[in-house]
PDB file with one MODEL, atoms N, CA, C and O in Angstrom:
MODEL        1
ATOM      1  N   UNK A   1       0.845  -1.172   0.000  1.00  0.00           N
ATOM      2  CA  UNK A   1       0.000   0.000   0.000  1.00  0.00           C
ATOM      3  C   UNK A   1       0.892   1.238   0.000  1.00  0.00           C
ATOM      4  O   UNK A   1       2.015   1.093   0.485  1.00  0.00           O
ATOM      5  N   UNK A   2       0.570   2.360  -0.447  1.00  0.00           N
ATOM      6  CA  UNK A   2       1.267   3.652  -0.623  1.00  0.00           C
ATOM      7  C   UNK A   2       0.605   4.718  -0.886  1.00  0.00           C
ATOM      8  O   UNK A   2      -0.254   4.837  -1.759  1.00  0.00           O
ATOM      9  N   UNK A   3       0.954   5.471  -0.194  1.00  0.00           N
ATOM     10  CA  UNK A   3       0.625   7.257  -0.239  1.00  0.00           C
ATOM     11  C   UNK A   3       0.356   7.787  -1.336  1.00  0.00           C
ATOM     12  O   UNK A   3       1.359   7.731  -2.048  1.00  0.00           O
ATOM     13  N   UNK A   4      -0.549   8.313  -1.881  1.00  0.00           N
ATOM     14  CA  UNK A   4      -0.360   9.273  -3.026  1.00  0.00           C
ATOM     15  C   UNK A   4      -0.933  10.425  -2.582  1.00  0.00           C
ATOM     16  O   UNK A   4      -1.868  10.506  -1.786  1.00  0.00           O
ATOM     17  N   UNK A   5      -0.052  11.764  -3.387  1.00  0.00           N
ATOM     18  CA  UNK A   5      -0.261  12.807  -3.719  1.00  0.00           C
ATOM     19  C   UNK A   5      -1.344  13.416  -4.813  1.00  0.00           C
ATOM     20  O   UNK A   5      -1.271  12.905  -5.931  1.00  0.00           O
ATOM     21  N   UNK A   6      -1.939  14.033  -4.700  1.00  0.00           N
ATOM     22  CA  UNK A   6      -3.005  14.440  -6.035  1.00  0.00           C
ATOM     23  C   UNK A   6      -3.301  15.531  -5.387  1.00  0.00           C
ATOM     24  O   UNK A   6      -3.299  15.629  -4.160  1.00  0.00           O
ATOM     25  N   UNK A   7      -3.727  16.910  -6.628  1.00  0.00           N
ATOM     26  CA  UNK A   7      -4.367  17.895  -6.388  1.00  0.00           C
ATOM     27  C   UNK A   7      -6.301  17.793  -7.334  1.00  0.00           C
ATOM     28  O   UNK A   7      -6.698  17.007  -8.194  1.00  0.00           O
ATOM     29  N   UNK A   8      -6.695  18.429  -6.956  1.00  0.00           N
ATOM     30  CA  UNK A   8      -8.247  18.498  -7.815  1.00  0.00           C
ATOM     31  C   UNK A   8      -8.639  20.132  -7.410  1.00  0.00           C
ATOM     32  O   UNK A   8      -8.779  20.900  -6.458  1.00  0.00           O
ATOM     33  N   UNK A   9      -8.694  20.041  -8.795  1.00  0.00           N
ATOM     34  CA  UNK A   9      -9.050  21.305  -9.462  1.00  0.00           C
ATOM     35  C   UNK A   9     -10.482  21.612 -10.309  1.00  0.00           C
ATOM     36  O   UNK A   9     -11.008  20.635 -10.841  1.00  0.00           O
ATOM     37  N   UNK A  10     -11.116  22.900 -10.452  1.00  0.00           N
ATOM     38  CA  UNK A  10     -12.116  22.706 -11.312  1.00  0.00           C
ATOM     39  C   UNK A  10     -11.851  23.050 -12.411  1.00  0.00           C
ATOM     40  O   UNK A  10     -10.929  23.862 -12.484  1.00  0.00           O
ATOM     41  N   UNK A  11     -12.513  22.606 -13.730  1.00  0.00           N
ATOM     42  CA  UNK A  11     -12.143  22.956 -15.259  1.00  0.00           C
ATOM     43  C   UNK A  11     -13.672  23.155 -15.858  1.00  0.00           C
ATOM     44  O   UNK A  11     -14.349  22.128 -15.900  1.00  0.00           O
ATOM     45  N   UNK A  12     -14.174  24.166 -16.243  1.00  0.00           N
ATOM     46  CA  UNK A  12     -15.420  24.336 -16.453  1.00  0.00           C
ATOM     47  C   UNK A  12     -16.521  23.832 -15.379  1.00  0.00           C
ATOM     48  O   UNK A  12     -16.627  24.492 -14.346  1.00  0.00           O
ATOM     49  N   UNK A  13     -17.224  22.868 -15.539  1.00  0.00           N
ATOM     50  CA  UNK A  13     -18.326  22.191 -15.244  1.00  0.00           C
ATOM     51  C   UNK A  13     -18.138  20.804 -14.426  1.00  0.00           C
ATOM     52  O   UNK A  13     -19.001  20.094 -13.909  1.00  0.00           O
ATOM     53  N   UNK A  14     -16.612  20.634 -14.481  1.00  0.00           N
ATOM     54  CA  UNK A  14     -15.938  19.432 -13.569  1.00  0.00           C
ATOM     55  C   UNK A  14     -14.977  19.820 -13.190  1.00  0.00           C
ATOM     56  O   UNK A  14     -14.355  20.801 -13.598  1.00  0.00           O
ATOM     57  N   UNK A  15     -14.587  18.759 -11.946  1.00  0.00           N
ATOM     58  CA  UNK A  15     -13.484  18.660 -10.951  1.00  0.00           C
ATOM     59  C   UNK A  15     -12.072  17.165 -11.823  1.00  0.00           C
ATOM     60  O   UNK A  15     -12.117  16.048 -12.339  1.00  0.00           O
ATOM     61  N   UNK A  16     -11.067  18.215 -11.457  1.00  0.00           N
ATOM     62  CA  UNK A  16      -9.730  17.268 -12.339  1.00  0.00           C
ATOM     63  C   UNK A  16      -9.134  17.196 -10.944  1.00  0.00           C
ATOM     64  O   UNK A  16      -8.827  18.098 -10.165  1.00  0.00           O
ATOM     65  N   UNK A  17      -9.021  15.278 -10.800  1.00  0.00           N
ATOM     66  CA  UNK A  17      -8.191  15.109  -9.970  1.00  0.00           C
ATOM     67  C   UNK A  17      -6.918  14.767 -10.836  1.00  0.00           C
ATOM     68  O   UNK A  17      -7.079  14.200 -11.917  1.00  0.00           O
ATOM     69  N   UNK A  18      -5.638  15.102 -10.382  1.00  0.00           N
ATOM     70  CA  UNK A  18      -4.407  14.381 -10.851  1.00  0.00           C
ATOM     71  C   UNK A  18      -3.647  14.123  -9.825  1.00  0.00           C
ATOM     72  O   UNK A  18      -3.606  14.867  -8.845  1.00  0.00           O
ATOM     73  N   UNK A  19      -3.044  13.172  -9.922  1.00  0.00           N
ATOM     74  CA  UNK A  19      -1.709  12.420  -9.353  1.00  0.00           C
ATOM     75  C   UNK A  19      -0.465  13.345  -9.488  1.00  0.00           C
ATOM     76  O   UNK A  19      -0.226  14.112 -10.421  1.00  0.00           O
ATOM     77  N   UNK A  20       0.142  13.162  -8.580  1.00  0.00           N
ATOM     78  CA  UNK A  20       1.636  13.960  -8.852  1.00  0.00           C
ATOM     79  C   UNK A  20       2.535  12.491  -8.475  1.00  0.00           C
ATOM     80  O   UNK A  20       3.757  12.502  -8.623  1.00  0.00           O
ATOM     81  N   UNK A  21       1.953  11.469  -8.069  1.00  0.00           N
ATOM     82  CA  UNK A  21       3.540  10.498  -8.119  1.00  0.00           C
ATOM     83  C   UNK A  21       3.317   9.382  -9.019  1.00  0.00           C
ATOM     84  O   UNK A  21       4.080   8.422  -8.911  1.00  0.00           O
ATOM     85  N   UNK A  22       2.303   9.349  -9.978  1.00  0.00           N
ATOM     86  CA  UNK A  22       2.316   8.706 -11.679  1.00  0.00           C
ATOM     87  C   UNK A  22       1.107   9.976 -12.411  1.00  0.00           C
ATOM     88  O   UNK A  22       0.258  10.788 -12.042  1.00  0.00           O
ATOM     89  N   UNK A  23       1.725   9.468 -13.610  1.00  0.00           N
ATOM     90  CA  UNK A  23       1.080  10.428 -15.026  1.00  0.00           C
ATOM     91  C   UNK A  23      -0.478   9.887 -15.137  1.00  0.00           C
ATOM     92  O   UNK A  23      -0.892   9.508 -16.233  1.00  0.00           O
ATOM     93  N   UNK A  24      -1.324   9.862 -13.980  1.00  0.00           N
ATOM     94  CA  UNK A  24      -2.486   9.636 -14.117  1.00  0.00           C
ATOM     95  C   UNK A  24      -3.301  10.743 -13.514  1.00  0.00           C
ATOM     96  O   UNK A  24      -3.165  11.302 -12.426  1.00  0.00           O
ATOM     97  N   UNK A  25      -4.374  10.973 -14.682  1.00  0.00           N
ATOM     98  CA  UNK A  25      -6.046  11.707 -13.642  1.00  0.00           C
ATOM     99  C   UNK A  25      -7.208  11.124 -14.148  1.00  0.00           C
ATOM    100  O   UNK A  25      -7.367  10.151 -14.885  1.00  0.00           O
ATOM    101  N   UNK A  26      -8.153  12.054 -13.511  1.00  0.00           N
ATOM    102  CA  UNK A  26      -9.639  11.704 -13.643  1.00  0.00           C
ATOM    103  C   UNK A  26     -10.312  13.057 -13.445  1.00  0.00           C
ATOM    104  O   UNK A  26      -9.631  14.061 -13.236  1.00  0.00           O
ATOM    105  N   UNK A  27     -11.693  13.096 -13.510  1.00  0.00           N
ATOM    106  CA  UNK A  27     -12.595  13.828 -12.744  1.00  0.00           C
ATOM    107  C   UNK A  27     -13.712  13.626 -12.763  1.00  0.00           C
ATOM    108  O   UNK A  27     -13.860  12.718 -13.582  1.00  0.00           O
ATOM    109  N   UNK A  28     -14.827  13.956 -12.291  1.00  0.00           N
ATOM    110  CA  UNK A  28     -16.403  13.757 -11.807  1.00  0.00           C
ATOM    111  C   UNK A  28     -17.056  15.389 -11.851  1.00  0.00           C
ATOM    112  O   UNK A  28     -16.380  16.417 -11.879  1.00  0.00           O
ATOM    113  N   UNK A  29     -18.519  15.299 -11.847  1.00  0.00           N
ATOM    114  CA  UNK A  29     -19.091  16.515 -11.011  1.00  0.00           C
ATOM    115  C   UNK A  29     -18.877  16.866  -9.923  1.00  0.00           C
ATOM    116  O   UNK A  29     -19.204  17.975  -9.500  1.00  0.00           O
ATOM    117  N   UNK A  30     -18.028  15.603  -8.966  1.00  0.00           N
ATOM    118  CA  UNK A  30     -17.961  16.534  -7.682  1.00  0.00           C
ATOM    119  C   UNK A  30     -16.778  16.324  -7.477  1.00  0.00           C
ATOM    120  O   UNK A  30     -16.040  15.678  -8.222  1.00  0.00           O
ATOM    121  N   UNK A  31     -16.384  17.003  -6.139  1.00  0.00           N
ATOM    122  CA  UNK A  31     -14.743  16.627  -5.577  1.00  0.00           C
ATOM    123  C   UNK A  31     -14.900  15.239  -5.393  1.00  0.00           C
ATOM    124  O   UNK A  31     -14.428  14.560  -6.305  1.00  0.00           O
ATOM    125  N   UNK A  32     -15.552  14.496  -4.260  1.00  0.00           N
ATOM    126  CA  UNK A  32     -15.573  13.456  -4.106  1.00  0.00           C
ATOM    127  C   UNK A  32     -15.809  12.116  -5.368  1.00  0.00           C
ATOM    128  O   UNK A  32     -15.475  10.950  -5.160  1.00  0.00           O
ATOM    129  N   UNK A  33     -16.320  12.515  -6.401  1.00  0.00           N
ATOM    130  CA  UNK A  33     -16.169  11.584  -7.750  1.00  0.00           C
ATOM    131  C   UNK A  33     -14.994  11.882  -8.117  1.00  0.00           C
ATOM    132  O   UNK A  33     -14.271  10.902  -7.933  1.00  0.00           O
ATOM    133  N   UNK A  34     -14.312  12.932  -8.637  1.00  0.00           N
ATOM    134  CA  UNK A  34     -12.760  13.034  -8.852  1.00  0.00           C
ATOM    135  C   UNK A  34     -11.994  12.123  -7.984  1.00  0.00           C
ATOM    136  O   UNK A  34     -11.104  11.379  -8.395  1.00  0.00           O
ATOM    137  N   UNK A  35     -12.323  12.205  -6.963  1.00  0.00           N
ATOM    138  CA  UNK A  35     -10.970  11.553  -6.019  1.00  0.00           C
ATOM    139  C   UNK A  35     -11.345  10.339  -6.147  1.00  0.00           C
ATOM    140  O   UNK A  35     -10.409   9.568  -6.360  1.00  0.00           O
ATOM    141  N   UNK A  36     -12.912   9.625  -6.072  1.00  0.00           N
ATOM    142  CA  UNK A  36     -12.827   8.281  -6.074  1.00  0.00           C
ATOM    143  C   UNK A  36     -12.166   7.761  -7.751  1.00  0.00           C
ATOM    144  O   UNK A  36     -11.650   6.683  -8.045  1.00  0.00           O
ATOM    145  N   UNK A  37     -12.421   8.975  -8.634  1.00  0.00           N
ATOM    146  CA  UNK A  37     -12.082   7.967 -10.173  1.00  0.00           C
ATOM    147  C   UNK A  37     -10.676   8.250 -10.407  1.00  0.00           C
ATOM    148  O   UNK A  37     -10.073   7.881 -11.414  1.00  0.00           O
ATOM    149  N   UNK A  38     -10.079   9.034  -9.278  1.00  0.00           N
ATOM    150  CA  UNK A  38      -8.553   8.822  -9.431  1.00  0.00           C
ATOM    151  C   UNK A  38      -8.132   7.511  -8.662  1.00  0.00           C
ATOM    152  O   UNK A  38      -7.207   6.815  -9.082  1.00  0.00           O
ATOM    153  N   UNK A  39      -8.812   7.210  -7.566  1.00  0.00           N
ATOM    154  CA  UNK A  39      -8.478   6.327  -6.992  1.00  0.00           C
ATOM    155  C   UNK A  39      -8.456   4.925  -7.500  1.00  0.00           C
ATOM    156  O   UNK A  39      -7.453   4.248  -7.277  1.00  0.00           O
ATOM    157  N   UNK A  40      -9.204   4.551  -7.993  1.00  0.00           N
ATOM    158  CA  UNK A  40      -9.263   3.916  -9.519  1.00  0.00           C
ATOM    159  C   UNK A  40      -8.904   3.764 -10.253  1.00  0.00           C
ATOM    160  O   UNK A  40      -8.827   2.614 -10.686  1.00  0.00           O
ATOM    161  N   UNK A  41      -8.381   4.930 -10.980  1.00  0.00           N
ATOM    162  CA  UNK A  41      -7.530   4.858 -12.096  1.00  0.00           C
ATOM    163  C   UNK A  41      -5.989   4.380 -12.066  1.00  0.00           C
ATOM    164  O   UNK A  41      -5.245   3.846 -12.887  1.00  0.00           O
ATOM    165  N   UNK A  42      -5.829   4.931 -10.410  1.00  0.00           N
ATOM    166  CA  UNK A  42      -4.393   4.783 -10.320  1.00  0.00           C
ATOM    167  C   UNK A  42      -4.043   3.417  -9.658  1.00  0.00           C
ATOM    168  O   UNK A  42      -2.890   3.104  -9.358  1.00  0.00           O
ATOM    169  N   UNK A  43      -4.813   2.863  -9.516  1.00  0.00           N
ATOM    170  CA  UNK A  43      -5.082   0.824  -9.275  1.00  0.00           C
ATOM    171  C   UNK A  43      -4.939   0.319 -10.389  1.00  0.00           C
ATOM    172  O   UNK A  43      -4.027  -0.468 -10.643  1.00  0.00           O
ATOM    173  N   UNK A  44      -5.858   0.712 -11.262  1.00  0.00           N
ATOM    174  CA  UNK A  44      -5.859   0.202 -12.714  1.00  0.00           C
ATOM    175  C   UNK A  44      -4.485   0.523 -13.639  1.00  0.00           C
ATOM    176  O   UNK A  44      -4.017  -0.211 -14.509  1.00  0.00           O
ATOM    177  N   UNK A  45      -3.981   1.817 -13.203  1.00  0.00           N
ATOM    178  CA  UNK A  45      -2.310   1.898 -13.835  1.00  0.00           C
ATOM    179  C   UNK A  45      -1.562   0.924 -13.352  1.00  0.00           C
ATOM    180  O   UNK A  45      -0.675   0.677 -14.170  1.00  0.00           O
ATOM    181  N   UNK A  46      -1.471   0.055 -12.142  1.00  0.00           N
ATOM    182  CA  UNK A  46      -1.140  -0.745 -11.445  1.00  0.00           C
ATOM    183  C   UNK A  46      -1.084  -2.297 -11.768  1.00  0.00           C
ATOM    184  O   UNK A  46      -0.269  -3.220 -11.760  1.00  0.00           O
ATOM    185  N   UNK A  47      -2.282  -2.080 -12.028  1.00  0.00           N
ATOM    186  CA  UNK A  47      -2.863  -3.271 -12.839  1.00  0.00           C
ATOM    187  C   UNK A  47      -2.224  -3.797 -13.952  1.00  0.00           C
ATOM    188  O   UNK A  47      -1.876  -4.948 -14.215  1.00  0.00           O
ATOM    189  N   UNK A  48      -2.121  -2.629 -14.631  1.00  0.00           N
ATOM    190  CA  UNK A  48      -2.374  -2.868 -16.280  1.00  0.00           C
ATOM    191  C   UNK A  48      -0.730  -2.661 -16.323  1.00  0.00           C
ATOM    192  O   UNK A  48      -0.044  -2.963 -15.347  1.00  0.00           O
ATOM    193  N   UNK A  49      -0.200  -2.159 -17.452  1.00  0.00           N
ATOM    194  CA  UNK A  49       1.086  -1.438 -17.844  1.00  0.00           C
ATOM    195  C   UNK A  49       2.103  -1.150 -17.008  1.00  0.00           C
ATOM    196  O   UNK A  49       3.235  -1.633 -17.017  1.00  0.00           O
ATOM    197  N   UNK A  50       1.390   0.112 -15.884  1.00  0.00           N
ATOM    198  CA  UNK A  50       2.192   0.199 -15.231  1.00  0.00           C
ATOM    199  C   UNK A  50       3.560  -0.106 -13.978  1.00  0.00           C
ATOM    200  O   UNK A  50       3.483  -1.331 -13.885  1.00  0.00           O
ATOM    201  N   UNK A  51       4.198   0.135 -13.443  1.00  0.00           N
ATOM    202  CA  UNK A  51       5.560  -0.627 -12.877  1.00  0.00           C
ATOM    203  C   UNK A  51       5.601   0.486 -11.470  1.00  0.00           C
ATOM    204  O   UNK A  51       5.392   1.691 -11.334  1.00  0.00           O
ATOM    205  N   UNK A  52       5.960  -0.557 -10.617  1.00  0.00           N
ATOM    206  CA  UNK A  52       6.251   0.285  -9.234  1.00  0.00           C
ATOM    207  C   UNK A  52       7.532   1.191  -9.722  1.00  0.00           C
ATOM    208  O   UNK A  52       7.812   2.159  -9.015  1.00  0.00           O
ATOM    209  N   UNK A  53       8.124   0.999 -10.593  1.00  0.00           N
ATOM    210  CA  UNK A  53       9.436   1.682 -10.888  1.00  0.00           C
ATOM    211  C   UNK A  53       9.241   3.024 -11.535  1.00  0.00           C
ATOM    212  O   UNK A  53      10.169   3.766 -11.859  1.00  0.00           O
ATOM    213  N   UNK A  54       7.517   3.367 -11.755  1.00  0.00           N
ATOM    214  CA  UNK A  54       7.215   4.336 -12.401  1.00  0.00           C
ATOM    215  C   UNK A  54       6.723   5.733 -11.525  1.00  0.00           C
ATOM    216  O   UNK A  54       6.468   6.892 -11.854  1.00  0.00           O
ATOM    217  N   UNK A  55       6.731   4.980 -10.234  1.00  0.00           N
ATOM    218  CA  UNK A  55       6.050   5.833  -8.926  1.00  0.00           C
ATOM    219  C   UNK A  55       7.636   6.706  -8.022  1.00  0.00           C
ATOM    220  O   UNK A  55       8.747   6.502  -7.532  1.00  0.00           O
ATOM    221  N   UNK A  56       6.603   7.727  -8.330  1.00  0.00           N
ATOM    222  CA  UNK A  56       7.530   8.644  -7.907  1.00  0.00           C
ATOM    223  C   UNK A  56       7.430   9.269  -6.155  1.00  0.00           C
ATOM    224  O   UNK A  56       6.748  10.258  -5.885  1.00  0.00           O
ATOM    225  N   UNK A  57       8.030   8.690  -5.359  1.00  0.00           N
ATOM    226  CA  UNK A  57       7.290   9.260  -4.291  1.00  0.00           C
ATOM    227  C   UNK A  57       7.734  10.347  -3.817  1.00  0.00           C
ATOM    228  O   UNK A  57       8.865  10.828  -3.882  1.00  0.00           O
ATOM    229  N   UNK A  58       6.251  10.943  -3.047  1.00  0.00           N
ATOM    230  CA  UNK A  58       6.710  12.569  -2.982  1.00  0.00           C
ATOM    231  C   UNK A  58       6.678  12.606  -1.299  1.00  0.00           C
ATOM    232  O   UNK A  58       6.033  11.667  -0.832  1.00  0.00           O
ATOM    233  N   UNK A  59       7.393  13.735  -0.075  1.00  0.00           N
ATOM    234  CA  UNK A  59       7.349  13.542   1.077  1.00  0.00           C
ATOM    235  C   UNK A  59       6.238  14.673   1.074  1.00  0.00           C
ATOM    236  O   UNK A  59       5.048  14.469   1.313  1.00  0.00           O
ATOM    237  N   UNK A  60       6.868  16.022   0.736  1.00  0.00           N
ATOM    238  CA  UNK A  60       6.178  16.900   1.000  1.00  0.00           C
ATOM    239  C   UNK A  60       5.765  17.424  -0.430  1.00  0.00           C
ATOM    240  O   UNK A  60       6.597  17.258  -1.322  1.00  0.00           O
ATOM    241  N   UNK A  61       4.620  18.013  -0.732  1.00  0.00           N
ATOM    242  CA  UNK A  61       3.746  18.785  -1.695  1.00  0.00           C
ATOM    243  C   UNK A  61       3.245  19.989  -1.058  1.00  0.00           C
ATOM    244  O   UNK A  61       2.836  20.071   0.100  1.00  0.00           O
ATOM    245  N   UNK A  62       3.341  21.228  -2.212  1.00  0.00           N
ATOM    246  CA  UNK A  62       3.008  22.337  -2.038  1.00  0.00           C
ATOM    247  C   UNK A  62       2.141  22.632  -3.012  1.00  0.00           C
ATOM    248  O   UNK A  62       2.172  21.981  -4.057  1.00  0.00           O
ATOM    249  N   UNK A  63       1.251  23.636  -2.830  1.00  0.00           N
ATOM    250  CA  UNK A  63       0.456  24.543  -4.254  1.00  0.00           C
ATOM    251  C   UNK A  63       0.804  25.757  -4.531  1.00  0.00           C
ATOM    252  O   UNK A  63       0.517  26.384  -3.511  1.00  0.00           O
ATOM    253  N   UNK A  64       1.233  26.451  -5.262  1.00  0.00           N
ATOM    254  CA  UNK A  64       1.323  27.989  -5.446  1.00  0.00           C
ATOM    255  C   UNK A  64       0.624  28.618  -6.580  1.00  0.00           C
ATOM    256  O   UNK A  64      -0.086  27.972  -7.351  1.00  0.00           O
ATOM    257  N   UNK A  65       0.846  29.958  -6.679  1.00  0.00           N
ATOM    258  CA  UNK A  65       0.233  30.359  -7.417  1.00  0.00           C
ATOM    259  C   UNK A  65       1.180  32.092  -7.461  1.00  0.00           C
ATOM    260  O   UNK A  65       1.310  32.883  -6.526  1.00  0.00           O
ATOM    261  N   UNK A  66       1.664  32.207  -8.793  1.00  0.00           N
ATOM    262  CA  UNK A  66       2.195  33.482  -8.841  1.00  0.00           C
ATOM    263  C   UNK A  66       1.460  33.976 -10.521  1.00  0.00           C
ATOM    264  O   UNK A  66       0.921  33.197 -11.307  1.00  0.00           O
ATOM    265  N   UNK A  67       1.648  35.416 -10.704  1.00  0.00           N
ATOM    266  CA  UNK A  67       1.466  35.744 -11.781  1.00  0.00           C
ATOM    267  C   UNK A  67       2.776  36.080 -12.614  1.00  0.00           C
ATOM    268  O   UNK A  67       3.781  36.670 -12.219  1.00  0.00           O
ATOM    269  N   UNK A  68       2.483  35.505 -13.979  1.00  0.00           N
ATOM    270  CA  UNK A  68       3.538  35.817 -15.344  1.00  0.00           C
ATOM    271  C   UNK A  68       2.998  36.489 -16.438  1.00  0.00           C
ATOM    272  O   UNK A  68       1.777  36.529 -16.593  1.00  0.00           O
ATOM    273  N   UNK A  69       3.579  36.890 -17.020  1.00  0.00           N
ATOM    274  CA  UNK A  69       3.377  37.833 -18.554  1.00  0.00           C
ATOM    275  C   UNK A  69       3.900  36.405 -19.319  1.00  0.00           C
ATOM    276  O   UNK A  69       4.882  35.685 -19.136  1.00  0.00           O
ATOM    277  N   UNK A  70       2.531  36.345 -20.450  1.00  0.00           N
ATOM    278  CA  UNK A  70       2.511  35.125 -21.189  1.00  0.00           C
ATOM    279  C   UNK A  70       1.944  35.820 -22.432  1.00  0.00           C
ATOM    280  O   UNK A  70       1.716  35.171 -23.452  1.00  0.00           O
TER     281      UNK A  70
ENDMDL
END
């Protein structure tokens, strides 16, 4: 069993969960559907293809937010 990191965010009309310690997301109408279909998804990366050698583990995670000229 192992820890994961994920943030969830909204994008229009849904919630994006993603992973930060494999290249997986999901999302739902709500927070709580995001997190369960990440939770899911990232079993099923497990499952399928993916390799414990692909998991990146993280101790600490932060969020920020600054402004740039783009």
């Amino acid at each position: 069993m192992k820890s994961i990191k994920y943030i969830i965010y909204k994008e229009g009309n849904y919630y994006v969960s993603q992973c930060l310690n494999v290249d997986v997301s999901s999302f739902g109408e709500t927070i709580e559907e995001a997190k369960e279909g990440l939770m899911e998804a990232v079993s099923l990366y497990f499952e399928g293809e993916g390799s414990e050698d692909d998991f990146l583990p993280i101790d600490e995670a932060m969020l920020g937010e600054n402004m740039i000229n783009i």
